[in-house]
C-alpha positions, 0 to 999 in steps of 0.5 A: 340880310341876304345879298345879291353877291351872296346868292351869286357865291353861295352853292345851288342848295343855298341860293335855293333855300334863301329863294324858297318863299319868293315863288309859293311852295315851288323850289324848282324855279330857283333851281332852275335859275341857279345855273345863270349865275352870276347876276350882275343886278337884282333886275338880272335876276328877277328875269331868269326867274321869271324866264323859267316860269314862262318856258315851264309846261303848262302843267308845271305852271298850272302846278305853280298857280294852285300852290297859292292861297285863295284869298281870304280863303280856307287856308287864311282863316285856318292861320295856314298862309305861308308867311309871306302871303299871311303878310300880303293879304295882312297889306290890304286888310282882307284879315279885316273883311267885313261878314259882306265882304267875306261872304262875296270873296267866298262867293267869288273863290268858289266861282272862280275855281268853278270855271277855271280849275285853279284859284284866283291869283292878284298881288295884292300889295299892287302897284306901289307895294303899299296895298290894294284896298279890298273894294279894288280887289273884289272889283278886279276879282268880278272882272277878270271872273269874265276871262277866257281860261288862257288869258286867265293863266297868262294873268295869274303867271303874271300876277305870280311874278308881280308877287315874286318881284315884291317878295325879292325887293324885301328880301334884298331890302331893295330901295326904289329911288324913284318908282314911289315918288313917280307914282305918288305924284300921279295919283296926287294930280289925278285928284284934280278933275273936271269930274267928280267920279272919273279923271278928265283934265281937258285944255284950259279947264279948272282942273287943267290949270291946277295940274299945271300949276303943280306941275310947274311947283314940282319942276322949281322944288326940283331945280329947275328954272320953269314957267308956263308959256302961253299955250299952257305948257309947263317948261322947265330948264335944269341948266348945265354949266358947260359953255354953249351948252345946246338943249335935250327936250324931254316931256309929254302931255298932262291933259286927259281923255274923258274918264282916262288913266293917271299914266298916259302922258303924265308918266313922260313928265313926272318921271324926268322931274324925279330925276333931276331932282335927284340930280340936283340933290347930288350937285350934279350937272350934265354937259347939256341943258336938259328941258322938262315940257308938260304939253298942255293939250294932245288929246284934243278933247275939248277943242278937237285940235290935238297936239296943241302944245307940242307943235307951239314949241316946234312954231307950227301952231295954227293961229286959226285954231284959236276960233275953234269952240268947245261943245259950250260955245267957248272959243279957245281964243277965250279959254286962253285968255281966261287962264290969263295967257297972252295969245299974241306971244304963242309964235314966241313959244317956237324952239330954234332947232339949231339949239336941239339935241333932240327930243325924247318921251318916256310913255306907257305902251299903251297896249299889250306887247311889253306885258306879253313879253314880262318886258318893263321896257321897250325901245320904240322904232316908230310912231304910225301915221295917221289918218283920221275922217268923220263920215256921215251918211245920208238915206232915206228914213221910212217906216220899218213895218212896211218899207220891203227890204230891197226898196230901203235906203238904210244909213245904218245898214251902209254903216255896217258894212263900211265898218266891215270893210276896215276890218277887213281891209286893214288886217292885211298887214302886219302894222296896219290897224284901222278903226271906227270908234264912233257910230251914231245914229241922229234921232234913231227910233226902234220902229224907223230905218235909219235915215242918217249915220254918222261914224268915225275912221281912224287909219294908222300904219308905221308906213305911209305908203301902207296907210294910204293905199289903205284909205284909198281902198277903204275910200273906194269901197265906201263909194261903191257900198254907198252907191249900191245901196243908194245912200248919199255920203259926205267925208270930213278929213280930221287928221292925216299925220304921216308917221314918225321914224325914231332916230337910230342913234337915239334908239341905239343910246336907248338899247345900251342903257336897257342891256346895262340895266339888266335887261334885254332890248325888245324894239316895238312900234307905236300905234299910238300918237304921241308928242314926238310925233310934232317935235320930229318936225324940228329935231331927232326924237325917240321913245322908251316905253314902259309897260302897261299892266291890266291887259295893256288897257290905256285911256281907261280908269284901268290904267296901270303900271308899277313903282318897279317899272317906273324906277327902273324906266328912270334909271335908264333915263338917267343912265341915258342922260349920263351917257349921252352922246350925239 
């Protein structure tokens, strides 16, 4: 068996030849990484590898993609694969396609070269390593059939390392401690959904109250003292032995959005849990007691409130909120109390903020910047504020045949432009993003001007300064637009969360963990709204993200990540909790 510390020691010509296969029929990879030996770990490792692949000329990467094998191609019915890839293709049965599917592999391989000059490349043992099925490698191949051709060699590198990775972890017989685990149980909770063919968990739901209830198994079988409190969060304490022990919180949210990903949030739960199981197993204590919190509700689906969970733990939970209904008349008062949940004891929840030591969540980013960079891990500097409204315009509908353009009230057209203007408005600096995610036009006809709109504005910045003088812009603008246009608008605010720094002494415990990993440390923000952004109102936060394959996609089926991102983000957890210092 080869070994790390046999690759460091032995001359260039060796470590070449026992990496021969990790990259397909191109030995100059690893003979380009010989020269940063030692390693000091297999994650050391993987990145010089994967570090020569990105700073190679586009020629060479071009070179490298062609030497691989279409799938299920001439080559593997020819019985002319290299071992490795005859055993990859073997792990997820395309040795065993039906003449269907063949035919539409074939098809799909010839149409593929057709526009990019190069095969398709996927790993296609996946995420966990155990295989993709064949319908899931025909869906990718169609989709990604529609990419442009820079971002589809920037996929194929990628995928090129993902099928490397696997090939070292075999080869240095790698035992993940804690990806499998990770990843087995968010599939086993994405079975449990308010639909049938998409994952959808909202507040209080069946569903919700299923995944709760495993939740709260997993945290006892792992050690922990849990329950579920009175807003649905499931909290697990794995007490340490020290006198006057305070509290490190660490958790995120298990509700979804509609037809999301088994990731989002989830990850933030299920990774601490594997880990301390894992520390319960060994006997070992931390010098703190470490709190597990699966917030039941951030998205706000049903209920149109996000942050449910996390700001009961903080004491800010609006009582009032408990009126609200969902699109079925049900109050959330009502759901509460058919999930058996006494309301009155919701101010019970609140942590004192004097027993903190702070809160952190592991998360998937979310987006792009980590796969960009064939980063698993980023260090988190801040979560952007936001705020969000709901607009609705009002004109005059009128018949669209007869109706001359300068004398029409158009809501639509209104729209349009208002949607513009935040596009605009909003790329003018660097953290700023803005967004209308919902454009509706009540009772629309082809044959009417529309007579009324409604959309969506979403306006987020790491900056509260920046996001407010963009609302304002972009508030001024809609009243000008509207004005001119002789339309009539009313403005809902929905949201308006002011953004949330992490901690540097946090992100710095964060960053040395990462280094000892193996890895570098990358900072980055978050656009997105999480958990921490509630529990800051109480104690110190900080987030590690992990990284988020598929083009970064999230709140999507598309959603993904792997068992080696997943282990090594909990190694550097554990690393974390071990070295902790406040």
């Amino acid at each position: 068996m080869t070994t790390l510390p046999d690759l460091n020691s032995c001359d260039s010509a060796t470590f070449v030849e026992r990496l021969r296969g990790i990259y397909e029929h191109s030995p100059w990879i690893p003979e380009r990484a010989a020269a940063r030996r030692p390693f000091a770990n297999v994650t050391a490792l993987k990145l010089a590898l994967q570090d020569v692949v990105s700073a190679a000329t586009l020629d060479e990467q071009l070179g490298l993609i062609r030497a691989h094998p279409e799938l299920a191609g001439k080559a593997a019915v020819a019985g002319q694969l290299t071992a490795e890839s005859t055993s990859e293709q073997a792990k997820s049965g395309l040795h065993l396609c039906s003449a269907e599917e063949f035919a539409t592999l074939h098809q799909l391989n010839a149409d593929y070269n057709a526009k990019f000059g190069f095969p398709f490349i996927l790993a296609v043992k996946g995420p966990t390593g155990q295989g993709l099925t064949r319908q899931s490698v025909i869906a990718t191949f169609a989709r990604r059939l529609k990419n442009q051709r820079a971002d589809e060699i920037a996929e194929c590198l990628r995928q090129i390392k993902r099928i490397a990775e696997i090939r070292l972890n075999d080869l240095l017989a790698v035992q993940l401690d804690f990806g499998p685990a990770i990843m087995q149980w968010s599939e086993d909770l994405a079975a449990w959904s308010d639909d049938e063919n998409a994952l959808t968990c909202a507040y209080m739901t069946p569903a919700h109250r299923q995944t709760a209830a495993q939740l709260l198994e997993w945290m006892r079988e792992a050690g922990m003292d849990a329950h579920i409190d009175a807003v649905g969060n499931v909290a697990g304490v794995y007490r340490s032995d020290s006198p006057n022990a305070k509290t490190l919180i660490t958790g995120s949210h298990y509700d979804t959005v509609r037809n999301g990903g088994k990731y989002d949030g989830r990850l933030g739960i299920l990774l601490p849990i594997a880990i301390v199981r894992h520390l319960h197993q060994r006997g070992e204590k931390l010098p703190f007691h470490l709190e597990v919190i699966g917030f039941a509700e951030e998205e706000g689906v049903r209920f149109k409130s996000t942050f449910l969970g996390s700001t009961a733990i903080t004491g800010r939970f609006d009582l009032s909120l408990l009126d609200q209904t969902d699109a079925d008349g049900v109050s959330m008062r009502d759901a509460l109390l058919a999930a058996g949940h006494d309301v009155a004891r919701i101010p019970d929840i609140a942590r004192n903020p004097s027993d903190l030591l702070g809160f952190v969540e592991v998360h998937i980013e979310q987006g792009p910047v980590l796969l960009e960079r064939d980063l698993p891990l980023g260090v988190v500097t801040a979560i952007a504020g936001s705020s969000r409204y709901l607009l609705e315009l009002t004109g005059l509908a009128s018949h669209a045949g007869t109706t001359p353009m300068n004398m029409r009230k158009d809501a639509a057209a209104a729209a349009a432009e208002i949607v513009l203007l935040v596009e605009q408005r909003c790329a003018q600096a660097p953290s700023l993003v803005g967004t209308v995610g919902q454009l509706q036009v009540p009772n629309g006809s082809v044959n009417v001007i529309p007579g009324a709109c409604k959309l969506s504005l979403d306006i987020r910045a790491a900056d509260d300064a920046v996001r407010l003088a963009a609302v304002k812009d972009v508030m001024d603008g809609i009243a000008a637009i509207c004005a001119r246009r002789q339309i009539e608008f009313t403005l809902q605010p929905l949201l308006n969360a002011s953004a949330a720094p992490c901690a540097p002494r946090l992100m710095q415990q964060f960053g040395d963990a990462i280094e000892r990993a193996g890895l570098p440390r990358f900072d980055l923000l978050s656009g997105a709204g999480h958990d921490a952004m509630a529990m800051a109102a109480i104690t110190d936060v900080a987030m590690l993200f992990t990284r988020c394959g598929n083009g970064g996609i999230s709140h999507n089926p598309l959603e993904t990540m792997t068992a080696d991102d997943a282990d090594i983000a909990a190694r550097v957890l554990l690393d974390f909790l071990r070295s902790y210092r406040d």
